[in-house]
N, C-alpha and C positions, 0 to 999 in steps of 0.2 A: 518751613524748612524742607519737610518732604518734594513739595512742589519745586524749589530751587534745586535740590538734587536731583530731579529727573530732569530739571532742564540742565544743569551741568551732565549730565549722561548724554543728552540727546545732542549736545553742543558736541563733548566728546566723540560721541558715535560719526557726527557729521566733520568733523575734522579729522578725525580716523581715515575715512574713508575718500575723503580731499587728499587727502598725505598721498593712500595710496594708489590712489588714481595716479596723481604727480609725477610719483617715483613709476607705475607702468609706462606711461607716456614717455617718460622717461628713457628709463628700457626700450620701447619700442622705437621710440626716435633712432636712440644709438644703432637699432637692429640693422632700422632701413639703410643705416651711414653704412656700415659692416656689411650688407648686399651691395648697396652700390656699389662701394669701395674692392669688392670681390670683383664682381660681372668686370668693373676696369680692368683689372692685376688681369684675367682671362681673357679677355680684349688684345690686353697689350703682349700676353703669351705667345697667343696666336698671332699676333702680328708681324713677330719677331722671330718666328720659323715658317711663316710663308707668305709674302705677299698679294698671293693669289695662288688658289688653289689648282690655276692650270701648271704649273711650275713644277706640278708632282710627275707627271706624265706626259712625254709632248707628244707622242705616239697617238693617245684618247684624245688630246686636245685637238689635233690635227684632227680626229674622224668629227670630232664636233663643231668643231667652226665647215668641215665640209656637208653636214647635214645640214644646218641653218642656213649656207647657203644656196642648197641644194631646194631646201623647202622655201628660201626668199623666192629662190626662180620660180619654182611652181607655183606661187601663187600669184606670181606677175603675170604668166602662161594662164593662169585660171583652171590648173589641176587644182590645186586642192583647195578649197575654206578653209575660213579663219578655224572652225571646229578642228577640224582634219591637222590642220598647221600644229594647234596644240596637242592634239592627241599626239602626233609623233616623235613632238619635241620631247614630251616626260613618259615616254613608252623607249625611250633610246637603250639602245645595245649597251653604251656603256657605262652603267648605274651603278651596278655591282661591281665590275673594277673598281670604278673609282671610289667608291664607299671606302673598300678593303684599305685601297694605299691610303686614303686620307686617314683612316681607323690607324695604321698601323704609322704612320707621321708622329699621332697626335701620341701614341704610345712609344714612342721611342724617343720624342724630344718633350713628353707631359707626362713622366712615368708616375709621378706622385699624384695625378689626377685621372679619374676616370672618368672618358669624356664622349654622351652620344651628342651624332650632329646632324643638319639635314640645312642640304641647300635648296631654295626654292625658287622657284622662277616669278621673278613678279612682270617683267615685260620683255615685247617681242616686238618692237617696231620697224617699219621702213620705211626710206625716205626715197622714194621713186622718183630719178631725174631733180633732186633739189623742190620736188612738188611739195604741196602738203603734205605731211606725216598723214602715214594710213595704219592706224594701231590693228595691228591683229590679236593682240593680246595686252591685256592690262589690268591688274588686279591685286588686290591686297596680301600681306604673306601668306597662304594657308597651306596644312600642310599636305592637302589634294595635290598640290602642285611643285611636289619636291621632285627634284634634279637628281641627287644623291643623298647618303644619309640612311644612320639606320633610327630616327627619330620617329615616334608614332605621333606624337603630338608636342605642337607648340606651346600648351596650357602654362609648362613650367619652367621655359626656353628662353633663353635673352637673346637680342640680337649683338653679334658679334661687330659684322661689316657686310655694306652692301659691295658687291661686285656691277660693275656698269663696262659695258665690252660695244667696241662701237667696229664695224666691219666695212668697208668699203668694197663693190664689186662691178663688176660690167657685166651686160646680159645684153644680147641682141643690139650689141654698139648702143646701147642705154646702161649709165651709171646711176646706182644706188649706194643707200646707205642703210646699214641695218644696226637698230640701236636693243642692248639686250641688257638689263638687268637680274641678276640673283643677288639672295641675301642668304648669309649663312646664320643658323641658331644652333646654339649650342647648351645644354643640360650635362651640369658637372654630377655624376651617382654620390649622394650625401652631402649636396653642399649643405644642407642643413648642418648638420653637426662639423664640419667645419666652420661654418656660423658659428655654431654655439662655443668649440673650441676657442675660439678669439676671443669671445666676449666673459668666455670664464670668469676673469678678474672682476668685471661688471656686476656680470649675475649675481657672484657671490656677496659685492658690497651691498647691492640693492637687495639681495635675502636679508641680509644683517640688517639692514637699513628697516625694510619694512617688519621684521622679528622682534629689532627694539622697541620701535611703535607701540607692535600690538603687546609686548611686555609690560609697558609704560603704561599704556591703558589699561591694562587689564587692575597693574599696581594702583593708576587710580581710580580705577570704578570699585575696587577692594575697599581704598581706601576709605571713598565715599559711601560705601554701605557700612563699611563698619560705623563710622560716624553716624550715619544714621540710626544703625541698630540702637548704639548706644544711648541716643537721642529718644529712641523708641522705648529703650529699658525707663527711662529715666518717665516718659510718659505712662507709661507701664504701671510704673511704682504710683507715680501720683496717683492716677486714674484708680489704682486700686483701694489705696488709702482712703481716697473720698468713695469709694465702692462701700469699705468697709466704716469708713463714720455713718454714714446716711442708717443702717440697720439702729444702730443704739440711741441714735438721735432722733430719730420716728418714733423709736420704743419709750423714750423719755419722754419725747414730747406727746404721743400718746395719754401716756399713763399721767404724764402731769394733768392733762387734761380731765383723766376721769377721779383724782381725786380732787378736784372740785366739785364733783356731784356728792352732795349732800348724804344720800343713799351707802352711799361707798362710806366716805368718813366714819357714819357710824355706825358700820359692821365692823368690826374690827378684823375679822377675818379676812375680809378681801380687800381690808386696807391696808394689813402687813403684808398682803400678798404684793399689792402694788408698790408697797414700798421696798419690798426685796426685789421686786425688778428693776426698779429704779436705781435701787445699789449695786445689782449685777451688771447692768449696763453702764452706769460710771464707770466699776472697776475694768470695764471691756473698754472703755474709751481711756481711760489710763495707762493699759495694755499695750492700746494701738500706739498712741503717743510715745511710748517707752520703745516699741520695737521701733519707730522711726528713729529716734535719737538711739539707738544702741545699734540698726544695722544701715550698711549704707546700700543701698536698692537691690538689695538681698542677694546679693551677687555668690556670698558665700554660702548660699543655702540654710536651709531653716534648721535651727538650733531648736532640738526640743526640752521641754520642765516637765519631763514625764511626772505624773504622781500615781497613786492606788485611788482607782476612782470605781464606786459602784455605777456602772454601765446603763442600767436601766432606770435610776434617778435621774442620773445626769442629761439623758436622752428627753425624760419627759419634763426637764428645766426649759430644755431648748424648743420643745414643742408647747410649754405655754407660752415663752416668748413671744412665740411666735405667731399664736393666737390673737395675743393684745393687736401684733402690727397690722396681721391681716384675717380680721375678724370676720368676714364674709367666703372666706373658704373653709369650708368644713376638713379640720385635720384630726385623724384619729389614730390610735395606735394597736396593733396586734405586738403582745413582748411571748414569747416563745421560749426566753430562759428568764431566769429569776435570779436576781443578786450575785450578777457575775462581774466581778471585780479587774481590771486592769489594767497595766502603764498604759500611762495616756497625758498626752499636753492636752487639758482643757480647753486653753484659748484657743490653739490653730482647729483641734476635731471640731469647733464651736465653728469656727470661719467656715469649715470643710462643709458641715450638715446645714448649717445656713445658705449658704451659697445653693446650696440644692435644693431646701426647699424654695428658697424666693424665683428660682430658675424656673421651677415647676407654678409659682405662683405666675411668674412673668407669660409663661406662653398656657394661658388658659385654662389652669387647672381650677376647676369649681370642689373637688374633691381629694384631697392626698390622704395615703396611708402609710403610717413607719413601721417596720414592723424589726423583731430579731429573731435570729434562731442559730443555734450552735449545731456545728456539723465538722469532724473530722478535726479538733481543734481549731477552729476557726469561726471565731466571733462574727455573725453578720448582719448588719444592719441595710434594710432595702426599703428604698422611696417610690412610691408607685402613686402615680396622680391620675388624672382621664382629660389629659390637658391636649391637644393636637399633635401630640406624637413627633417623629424624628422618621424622614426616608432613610431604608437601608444603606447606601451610596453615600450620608453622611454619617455615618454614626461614629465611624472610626475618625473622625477629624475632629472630633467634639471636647476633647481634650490637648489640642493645640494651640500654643499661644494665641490669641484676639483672634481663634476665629469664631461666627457666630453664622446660626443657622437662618436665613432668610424664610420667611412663611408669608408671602404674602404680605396684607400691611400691618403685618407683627415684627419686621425687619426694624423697622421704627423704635421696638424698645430699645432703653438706655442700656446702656453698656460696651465693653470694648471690646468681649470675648474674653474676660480675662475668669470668670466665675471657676469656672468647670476646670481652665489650666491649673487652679491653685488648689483647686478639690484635690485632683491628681496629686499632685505635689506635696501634699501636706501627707495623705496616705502613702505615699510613695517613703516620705519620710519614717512614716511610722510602721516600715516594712511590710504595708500591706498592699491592697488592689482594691481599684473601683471599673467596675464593666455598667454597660447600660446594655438594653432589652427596647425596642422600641417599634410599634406600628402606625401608620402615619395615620389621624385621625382617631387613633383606639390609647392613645397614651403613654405613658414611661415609666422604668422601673428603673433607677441605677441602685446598684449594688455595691457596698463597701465591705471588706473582707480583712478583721483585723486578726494577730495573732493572740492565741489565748495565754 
């Protein structure tokens, strides 16, 4: 079960993120539609208040078509290089005129737009007596080579339209022809958020779009952990039930075993001894059986049978048991009060001080001590073993649901982490505290802390 929920998660997770790849892609398609779709509508603006940019001025026009033909001659004459040809053409007198009227064109028939431009020269050719073209200049837009224009750079500039101007001239009873191209670019200030303006409707469906998604997901990865949790209570419960038969059922089977020895039978002392064990642990495994059938995976919390119980009998009930199970560790008790009496559930304090000691038996304890002593009205009972001890960094986790301290290859013992949560738990009930004390190699002490 767990295993198919994390691969429904990770199917989740990768269709999640398929979705919303899709829907950017998406977006992004439409963006580039809504650029192109822009740069046109600005294309055909501009097309539609000038056909050409000499139209503004025929005064500058006339000084420029007389310089280009003025530098065609001189380079027929062989004053000047092709160098020299282009220095003078983008060094011309009238740049800044013509900037201004184009600026103030663009502003008076594009008021809702704000618009820098830069026209640049890409070629300068001539065609000497119908000869082969003799390129004096030729070269891609850049914007080294602008004509007019208050543009610093083309990085983020569209082309609008190219301009192609063809001149015919006579020189020294020799006809030419001079062929000249410009292209204008143009940067509207904000077309970004013009962009984004159109696409508002867009944006906003594709937020919603991709919002419900991850709402949707989130609802079933909720859903699926819950499921799981509760999958995990219900393992919980079992796991802990068979936690809790195994202690009565070793003890039984223990002691069945030793009143077969001959020796035992006929002392009679340590035969009623064995047989009162053997009664206390049925009525512990009839316990157990009755709290299954009476709660359903303890959801509702532990329901206690307090009684008036003498504290330090009952203590040293649980530590012969405990002996019979595990007779190769030495456990002894230090009692510090005497015949102190009260409310107490038997059965759960029974579960609670078991679970600790066999925790202590589990990680190497060759040695435990139980001891009491009353302090400030408060009953306390502390288990102190020389078992391999607990790192600082864990100690506060030690009482959280299934988790369990890793040591090395003692990670191996059985269990699910559930001991020490129900220790907790059962004290918690019984309005008291349990803290641990621990150095890693030197041992543990947990402390229970009831009210008097």
């Amino acid at each position: 079960m767990k295993q198919r929920i994390n691969l429904l998660i990770a199917f989740s997770v990768i269709a999640l993120i398929v979705l919303s790849t899709v829907q950017c892609y998406l977006v992004k398609t439409t963006y580039d539609y809504k650029v192109a779709q822009f740069h046109t509508e600005i294309k055909n603006k501009i097309a539609g208040i000038s056909n050409d940019y000499s139209d503004i001025d025929s005064v500058i026009v006339a000084k420029k078509e007389a310089l280009y033909q003025q530098l065609s001659e001189n380079y027929i004459q062989g004053k000047n290089n092709k160098f020299e040809i282009k220095k003078y053409i983008l060094e011309n007198e009238y740049s800044d005129a013509l900037t201004q009227k184009i600026q103030s064109k663009f502003k008076r028939d594009l008021p809702d737009l704000k618009i820098d431009f830069a026209i640049v020269l890409n070629k300068f050719v001539l065609y000497p007596n119908h000869a082969k073209a003799d390129t004096i200049f030729s070269e891609k837009p850049f914007i080294r080579n602008k004509l007019y224009g208050n543009l610093i750079s083309l990085n983020h500039a569209f082309l609008v339209r190219n301009y192609v101007g063809t001149t015919n001239g006579t020189f020294e009873n020799k006809n030419y022809k001079l062929l000249t191209e410009d292209s204008m670019y143009v940067s509207v200030i904000d077309w970004e958020m013009i962009i984004l303006k159109r696409m508002t409707f867009v944006l906003i469906l594709s937020l919603l779009s991709i919002a419900t998604l991850i709402t949707l997901f989130f609802i079933a990865i909720k859903a699926l952990i819950k499921q799981k949790k509760a999958n995990d209570v219900k393992t919980d419960f079992i796991n802990n039930i068979t936690h809790e038969l195994k202690t009565p059922l070793t003890t039984l089977g223990i002691s069945t075993k030793i009143l077969e020895r001959k020796d035992i039978r006929d002392n009679d002392e340590n035969f009623n001894a064995i047989v009162n064990t053997i009664s206390r642990q049925n009525n512990r495994l009839q316990n157990l059986i009755d709290q299954v059938m009476a709660n359903s995976l303890a959801e509702n919390g532990i329901e206690l049978q307090k009684e008036n119980i003498e504290t330090e009998n009952f203590l040293l009930t649980i530590v012969n048991d405990f002996k019979i199970t595990y007779p190769k560790i030495d456990i002894k008790t230090n009692f510090q009060t005497q015949k102190t009496n009260l409310l107490l559930d038997k059965f759960y304090l029974t579960t609670a001080l078991l679970n600790v000691l066999e925790n202590a038996a589990k990680y190497g304890s060759n040695s435990i001590t139980l001891k009491t002593n009353l302090n400030q009205n408060q009953f306390s009972i502390s288990v102190e073993d020389d078992g391999i001890g607990i790192e600082k960094n864990k100690q506060s986790l030690l009482f959280e649901k299934f988790y369990r301290v890793e040591q090395g290859n003692l990670h191996n013992t059985k269990g699910l982490g559930l001991g020490l949560y129900y220790v907790d738990q059962i004290i918690k009930a019984h309005q008291g505290s349990v803290s641990v004390v621990s150095d890693l190699g030197k041992g543990t002490q947990f402390t229970i802390l009831l009210k008097v």
